[in-house]
C-alpha positions as CSV (number, residue, x, y, z in Angstrom):
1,X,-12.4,36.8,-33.8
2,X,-11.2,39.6,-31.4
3,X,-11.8,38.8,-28.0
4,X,-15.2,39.9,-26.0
5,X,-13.4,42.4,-24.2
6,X,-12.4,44.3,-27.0
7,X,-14.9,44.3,-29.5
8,X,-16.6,45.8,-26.2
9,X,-14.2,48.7,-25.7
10,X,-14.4,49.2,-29.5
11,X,-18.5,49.9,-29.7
12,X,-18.2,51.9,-26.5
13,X,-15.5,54.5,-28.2
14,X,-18.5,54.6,-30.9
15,X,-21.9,54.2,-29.9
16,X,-21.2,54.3,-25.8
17,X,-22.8,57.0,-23.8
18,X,-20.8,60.0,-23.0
19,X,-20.7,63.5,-21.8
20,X,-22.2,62.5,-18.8
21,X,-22.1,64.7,-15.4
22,X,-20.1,61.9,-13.7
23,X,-17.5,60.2,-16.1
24,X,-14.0,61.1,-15.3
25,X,-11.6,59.9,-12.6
26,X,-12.8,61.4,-9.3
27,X,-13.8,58.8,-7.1
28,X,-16.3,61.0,-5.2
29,X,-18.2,61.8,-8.5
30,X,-18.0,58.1,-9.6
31,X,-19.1,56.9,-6.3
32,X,-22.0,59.4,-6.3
33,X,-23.2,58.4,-9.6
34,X,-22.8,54.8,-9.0
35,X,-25.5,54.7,-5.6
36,X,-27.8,57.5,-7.4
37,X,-27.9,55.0,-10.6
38,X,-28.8,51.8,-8.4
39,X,-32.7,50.9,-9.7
40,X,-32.8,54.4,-11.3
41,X,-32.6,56.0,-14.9
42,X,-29.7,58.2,-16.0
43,X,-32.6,60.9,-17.4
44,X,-34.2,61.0,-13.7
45,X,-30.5,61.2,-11.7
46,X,-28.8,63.9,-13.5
47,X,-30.7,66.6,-11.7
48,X,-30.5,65.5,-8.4
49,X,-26.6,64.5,-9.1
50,X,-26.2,67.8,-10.2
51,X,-27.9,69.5,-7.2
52,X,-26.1,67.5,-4.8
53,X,-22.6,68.1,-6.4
54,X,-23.6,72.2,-6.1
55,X,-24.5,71.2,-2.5
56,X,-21.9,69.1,-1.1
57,X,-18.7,69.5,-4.3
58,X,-16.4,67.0,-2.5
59,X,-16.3,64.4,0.0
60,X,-15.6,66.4,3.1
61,X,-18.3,68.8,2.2
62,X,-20.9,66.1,2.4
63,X,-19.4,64.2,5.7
64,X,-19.5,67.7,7.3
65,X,-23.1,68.6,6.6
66,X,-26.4,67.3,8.5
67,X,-28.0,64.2,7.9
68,X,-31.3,66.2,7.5
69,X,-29.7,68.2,4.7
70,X,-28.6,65.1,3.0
71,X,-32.3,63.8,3.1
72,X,-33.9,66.8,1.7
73,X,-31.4,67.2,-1.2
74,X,-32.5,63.1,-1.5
75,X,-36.3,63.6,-1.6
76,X,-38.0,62.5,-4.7
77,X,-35.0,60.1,-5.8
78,X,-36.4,56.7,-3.6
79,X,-34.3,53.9,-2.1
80,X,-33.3,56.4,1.2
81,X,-31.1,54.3,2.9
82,X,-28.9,55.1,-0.1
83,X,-28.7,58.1,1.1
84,X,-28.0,57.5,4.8
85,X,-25.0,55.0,3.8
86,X,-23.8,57.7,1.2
87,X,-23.7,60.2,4.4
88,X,-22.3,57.4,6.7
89,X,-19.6,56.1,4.6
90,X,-18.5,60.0,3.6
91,X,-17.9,60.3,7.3
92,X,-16.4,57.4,7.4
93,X,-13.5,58.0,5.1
94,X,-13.1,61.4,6.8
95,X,-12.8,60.2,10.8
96,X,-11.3,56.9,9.6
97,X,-9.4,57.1,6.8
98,X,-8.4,60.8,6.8
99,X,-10.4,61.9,4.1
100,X,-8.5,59.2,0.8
101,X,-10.8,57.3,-0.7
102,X,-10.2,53.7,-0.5
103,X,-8.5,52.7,-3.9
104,X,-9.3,48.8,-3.8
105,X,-12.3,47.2,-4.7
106,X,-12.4,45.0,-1.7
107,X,-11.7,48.2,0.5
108,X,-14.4,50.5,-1.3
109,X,-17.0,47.4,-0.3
110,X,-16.5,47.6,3.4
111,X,-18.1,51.2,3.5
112,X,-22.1,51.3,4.7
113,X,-24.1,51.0,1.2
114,X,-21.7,49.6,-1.5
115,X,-22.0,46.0,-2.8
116,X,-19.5,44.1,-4.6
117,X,-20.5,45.6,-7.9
118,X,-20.8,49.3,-7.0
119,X,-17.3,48.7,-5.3
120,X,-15.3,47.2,-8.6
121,X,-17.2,49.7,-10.8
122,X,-15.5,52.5,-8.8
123,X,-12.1,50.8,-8.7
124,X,-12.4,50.4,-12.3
125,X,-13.6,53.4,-13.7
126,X,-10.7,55.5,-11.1
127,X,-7.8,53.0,-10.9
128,X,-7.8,50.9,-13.2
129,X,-8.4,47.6,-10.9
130,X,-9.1,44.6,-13.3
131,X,-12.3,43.4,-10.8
132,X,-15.7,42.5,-13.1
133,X,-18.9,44.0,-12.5
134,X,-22.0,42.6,-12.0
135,X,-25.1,44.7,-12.2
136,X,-28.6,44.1,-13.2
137,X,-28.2,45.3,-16.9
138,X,-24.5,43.0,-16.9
139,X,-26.4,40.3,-15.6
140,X,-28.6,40.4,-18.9
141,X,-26.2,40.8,-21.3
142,X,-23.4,37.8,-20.0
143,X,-26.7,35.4,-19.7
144,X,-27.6,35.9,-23.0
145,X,-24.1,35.6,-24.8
146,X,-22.8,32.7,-22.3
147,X,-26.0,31.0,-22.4
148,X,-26.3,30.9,-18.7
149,X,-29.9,29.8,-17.3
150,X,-31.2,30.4,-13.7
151,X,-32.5,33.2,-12.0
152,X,-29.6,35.6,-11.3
153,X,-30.2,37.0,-8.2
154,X,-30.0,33.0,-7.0
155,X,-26.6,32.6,-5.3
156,X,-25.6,29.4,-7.7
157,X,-26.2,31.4,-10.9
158,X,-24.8,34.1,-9.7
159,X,-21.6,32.2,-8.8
160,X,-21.5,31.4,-12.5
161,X,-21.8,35.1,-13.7
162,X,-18.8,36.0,-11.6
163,X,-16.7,33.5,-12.4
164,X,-17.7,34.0,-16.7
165,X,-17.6,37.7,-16.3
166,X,-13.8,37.8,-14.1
167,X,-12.6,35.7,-17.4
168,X,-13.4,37.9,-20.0
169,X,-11.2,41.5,-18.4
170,X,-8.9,43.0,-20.3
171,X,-5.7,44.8,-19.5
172,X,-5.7,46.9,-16.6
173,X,-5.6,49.7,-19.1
174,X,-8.6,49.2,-20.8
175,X,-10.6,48.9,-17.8
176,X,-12.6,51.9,-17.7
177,X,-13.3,52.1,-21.0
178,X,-14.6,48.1,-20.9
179,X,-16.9,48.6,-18.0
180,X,-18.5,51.4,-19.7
181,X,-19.3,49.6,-22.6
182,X,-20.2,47.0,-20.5
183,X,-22.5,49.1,-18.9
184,X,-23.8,51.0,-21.8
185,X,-24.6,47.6,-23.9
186,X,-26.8,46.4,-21.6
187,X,-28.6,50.0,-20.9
188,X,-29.0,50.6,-24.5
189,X,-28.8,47.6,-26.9
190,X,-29.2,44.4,-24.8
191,X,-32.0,45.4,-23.2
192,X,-34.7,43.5,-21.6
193,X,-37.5,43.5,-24.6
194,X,-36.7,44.0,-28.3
195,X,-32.9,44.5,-28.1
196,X,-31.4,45.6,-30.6
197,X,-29.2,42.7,-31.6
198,X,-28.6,44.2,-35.0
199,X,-26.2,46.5,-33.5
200,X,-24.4,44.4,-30.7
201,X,-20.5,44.0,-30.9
202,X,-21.0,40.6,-29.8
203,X,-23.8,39.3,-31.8
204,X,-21.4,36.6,-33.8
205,X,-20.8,34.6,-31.0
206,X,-24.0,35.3,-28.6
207,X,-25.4,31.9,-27.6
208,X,-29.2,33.7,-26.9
209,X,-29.0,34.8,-30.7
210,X,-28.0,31.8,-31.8
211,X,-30.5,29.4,-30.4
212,X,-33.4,31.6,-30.5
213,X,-33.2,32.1,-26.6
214,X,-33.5,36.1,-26.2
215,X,-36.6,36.0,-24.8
216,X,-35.8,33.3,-21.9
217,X,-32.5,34.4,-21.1
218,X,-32.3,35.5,-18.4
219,X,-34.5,33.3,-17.0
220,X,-37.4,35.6,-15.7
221,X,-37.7,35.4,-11.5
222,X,-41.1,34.0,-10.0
223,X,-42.9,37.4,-8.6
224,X,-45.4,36.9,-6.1
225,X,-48.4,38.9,-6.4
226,X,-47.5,42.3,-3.9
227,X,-49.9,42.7,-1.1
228,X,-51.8,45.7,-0.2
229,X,-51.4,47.5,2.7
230,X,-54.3,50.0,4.3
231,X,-53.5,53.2,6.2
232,X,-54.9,56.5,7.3
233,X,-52.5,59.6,6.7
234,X,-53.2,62.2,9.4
235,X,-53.1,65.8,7.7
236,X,-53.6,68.1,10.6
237,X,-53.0,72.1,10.1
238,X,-53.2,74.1,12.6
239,X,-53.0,77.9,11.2
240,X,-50.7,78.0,8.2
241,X,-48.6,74.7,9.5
242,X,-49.0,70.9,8.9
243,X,-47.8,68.3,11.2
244,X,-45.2,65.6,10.6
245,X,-43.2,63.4,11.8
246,X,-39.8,61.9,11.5
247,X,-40.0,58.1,9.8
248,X,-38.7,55.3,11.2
249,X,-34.8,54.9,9.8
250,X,-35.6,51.7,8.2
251,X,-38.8,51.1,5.9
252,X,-40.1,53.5,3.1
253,X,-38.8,57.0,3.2
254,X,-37.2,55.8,5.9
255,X,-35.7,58.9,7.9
256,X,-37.6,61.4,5.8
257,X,-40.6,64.0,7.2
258,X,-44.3,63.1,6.4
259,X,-47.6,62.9,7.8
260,X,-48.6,60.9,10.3
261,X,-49.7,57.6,9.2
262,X,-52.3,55.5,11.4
263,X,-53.6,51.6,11.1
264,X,-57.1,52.9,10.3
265,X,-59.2,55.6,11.0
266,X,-60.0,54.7,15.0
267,X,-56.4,54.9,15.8
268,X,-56.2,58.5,13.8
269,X,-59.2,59.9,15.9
270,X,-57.5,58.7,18.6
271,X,-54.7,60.6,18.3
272,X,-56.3,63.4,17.0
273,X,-58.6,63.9,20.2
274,X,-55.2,63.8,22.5
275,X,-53.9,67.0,20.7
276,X,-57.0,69.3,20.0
277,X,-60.8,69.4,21.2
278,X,-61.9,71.9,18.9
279,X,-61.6,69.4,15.4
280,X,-62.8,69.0,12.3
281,X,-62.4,66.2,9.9
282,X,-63.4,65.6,6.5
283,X,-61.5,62.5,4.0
284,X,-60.0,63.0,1.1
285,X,-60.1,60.5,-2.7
286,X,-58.0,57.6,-1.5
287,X,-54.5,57.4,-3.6
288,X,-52.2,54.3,-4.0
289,X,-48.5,54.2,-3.9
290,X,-47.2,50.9,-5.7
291,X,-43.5,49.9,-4.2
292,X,-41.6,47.2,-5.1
293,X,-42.7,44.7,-2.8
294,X,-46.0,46.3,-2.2
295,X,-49.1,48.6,-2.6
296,X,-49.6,51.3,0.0
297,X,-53.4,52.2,-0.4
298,X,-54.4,55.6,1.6
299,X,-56.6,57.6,2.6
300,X,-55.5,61.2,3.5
301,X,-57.7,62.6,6.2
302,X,-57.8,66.5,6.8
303,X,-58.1,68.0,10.7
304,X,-58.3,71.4,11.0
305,X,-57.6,72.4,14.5
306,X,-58.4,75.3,16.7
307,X,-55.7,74.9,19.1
308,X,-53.0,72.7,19.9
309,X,-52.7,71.5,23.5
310,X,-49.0,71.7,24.4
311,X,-46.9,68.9,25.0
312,X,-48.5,66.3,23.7
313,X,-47.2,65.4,20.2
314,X,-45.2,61.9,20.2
315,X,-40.9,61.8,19.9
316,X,-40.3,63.2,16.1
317,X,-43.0,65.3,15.3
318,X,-43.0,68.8,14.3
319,X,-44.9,71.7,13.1
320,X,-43.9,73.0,9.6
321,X,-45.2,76.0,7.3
322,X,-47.6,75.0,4.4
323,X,-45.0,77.6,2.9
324,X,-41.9,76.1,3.5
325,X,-42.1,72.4,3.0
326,X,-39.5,72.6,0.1
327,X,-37.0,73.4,3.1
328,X,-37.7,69.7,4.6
329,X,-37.2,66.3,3.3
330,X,-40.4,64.8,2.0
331,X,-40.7,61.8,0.0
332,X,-42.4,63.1,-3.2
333,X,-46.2,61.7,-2.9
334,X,-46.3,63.4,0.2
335,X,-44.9,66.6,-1.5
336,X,-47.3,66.1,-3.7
337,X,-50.2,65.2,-1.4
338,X,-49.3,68.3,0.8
339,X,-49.0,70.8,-2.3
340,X,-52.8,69.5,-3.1
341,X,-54.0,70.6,0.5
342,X,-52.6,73.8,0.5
343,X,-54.2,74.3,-2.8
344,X,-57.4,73.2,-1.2
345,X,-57.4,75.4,1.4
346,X,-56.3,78.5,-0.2
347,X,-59.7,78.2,-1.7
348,X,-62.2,80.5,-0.2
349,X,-65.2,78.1,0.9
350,X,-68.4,77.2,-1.2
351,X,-71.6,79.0,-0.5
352,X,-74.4,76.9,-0.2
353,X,-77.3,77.6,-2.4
354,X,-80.2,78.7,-1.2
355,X,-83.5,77.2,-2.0
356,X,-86.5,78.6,-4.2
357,X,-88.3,78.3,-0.7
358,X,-85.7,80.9,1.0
């Protein structure tokens, strides 16, 4: 029987994905790719890859350009601090390293953002580094054909899937084409329900197959039940301009624009009697926001003011046009939340009806 690694390289030259925006050589592109594709689907990147290569085409270009650019291109894509280490580590290899990117896996992990297997995929697909990879889908596919057990992220089992995965590289040569398949078999064929072992390269030999084990293999982690959290999002427009504010650099849609966001709705008349006396307030449907570790449950409250006393706004928050918010970075439910008010109040207002009595 032809070794792992091969019967690998083989399906990929067949059945493997290609023609995408990012496969080549460039380490930029690669590296690009690789943080855009962490916990997201090739069909939902290639846009925003493609609109961030037109933007920033090469490393310097993006280590020269403003954070705040960077964000905005981001907006809609999740996981932020992707792309604050993305900006970081761009500037990074330009002050430090005079613009090369580092051509070791060990040397590509040390920059803000990349993890061991982000790092050896990079190394691997641009030169040639025999260094295994270990991502999510990875993870799937060397538990089911090595019959390994244990939850994966746990650092024991993990251990394991290192030290099974750095046995079965190939040449040097062959190690962009490998990781690809590698890649590619777990995206497409060993996936998490109803692969499609049919078609696997390495279905002869795949313990999981053999002992009936697809389904526990793997082993599924132990999720805890994700909390709900309350808040009250402030939607004050004054004129033809909504207030936001800069987000905290850590948390969700961490240093990204949105609306104000207060415990409950005490603390958001609170603030809203410091900036305006002339107000008025009305709620809109509460909306939900599942993350990964939590539910955000909201209720968007709108304040129409008559004037703004000067001076009084908190550090990070600004004015912006109802008309220009594609020019800021906004996470996308609050994109979406601010397109609905503007909708909502381009409507001229209801008359009331009058009574048979009037």
């Amino acid at each position: 029987m032809r070794s792992f690694a091969a019967r690998v390289v083989a399906w990929q030259r067949k059945h493997g994905r290609s023609g995408l925006p990012w496969q080549g050589r460039d380490p930029y592109r690669v590296w690009l790719s690789e943080v855009m594709l962490q916990q997201t689907q090739v069909s939902t990147v290639i846009p925003y890859y493609e609109r961030f290569l037109k933007r920033f085409p090469d490393l310097s270009a993006l280590a020269q350009a403003p954070l705040d650019d960077v964000m905005r291109l981001w907006a809609g894509l999740g996981y932020y601090s992707r792309a604050r280490n993305l900006h970081a580590a761009a500037r990074r290899i330009e002050e430090e390293l005079g613009g090369a990117f580092p051509r070791s896996a060990e040397a590509i992990a040390e920059l803000p953002g990349i993890g061991r297997s982000t790092a050896a995929a990079i190394a691997a697909f641009c030169f040639d580094e025999r260094v295994p990879i270990l991502d999510g889908n990875v993870k799937r596919v060397l538990a089911r054909h090595a019959g390994i057990a244990g939850d994966p992220s746990a650092g024991p089992t993990q251990a394991r899937l290192w030290e099974h995965a750095r046995g079965l590289l190939p040449a040097s040569a062959r190690m962009s084409a490998y990781t690809q398949g590698l890649m590619d078999l777990g995206a497409t064929t060993c996936v998490r329900a109803r692969p499609g072992c049919t078609a696997c390269p390495v279905r002869t030999d795949c313990y999981a197959l053999r002992h009936d084990r697809i389904d526990q293999l793997p082993t599924p982690r132990k999720r805890k039940a994700a909390p709900t959290r309350r808040a009250c999002i402030l939607l004050a427009v004054a004129g033809d301009a909504v207030l936001l504010e800069q987000r905290p650099p850590t948390g969700i849609w961490g240093g990204l624009l949105a609306p104000p966001q207060y415990a409950d709705a005490r603390a958001l008349r609170r603030a809203l009697a410091s900036m305006s006396e002339g107000t008025s307030v009305r709620a809109m449907p509460k909306r939900t926001l599942g993350f990964s570790h939590f539910t955000l449950a909201f209720t968007p409250f709108v304040a129409t003011l008559d004037a703004v006393r000067p001076g009084v706004h908190e550090p990070g928050h600004r004015w912006v046009s109802l008309d220009r918010l594609a020019d800021v970075a906004l996470p996308a439910p609050m994109q979406s939340l601010l397109v609905d008010l503007r909708a909502q109040l381009a409507q001229p207002p209801r008359r009331r009806k009058r009574s048979a009595a009037t």
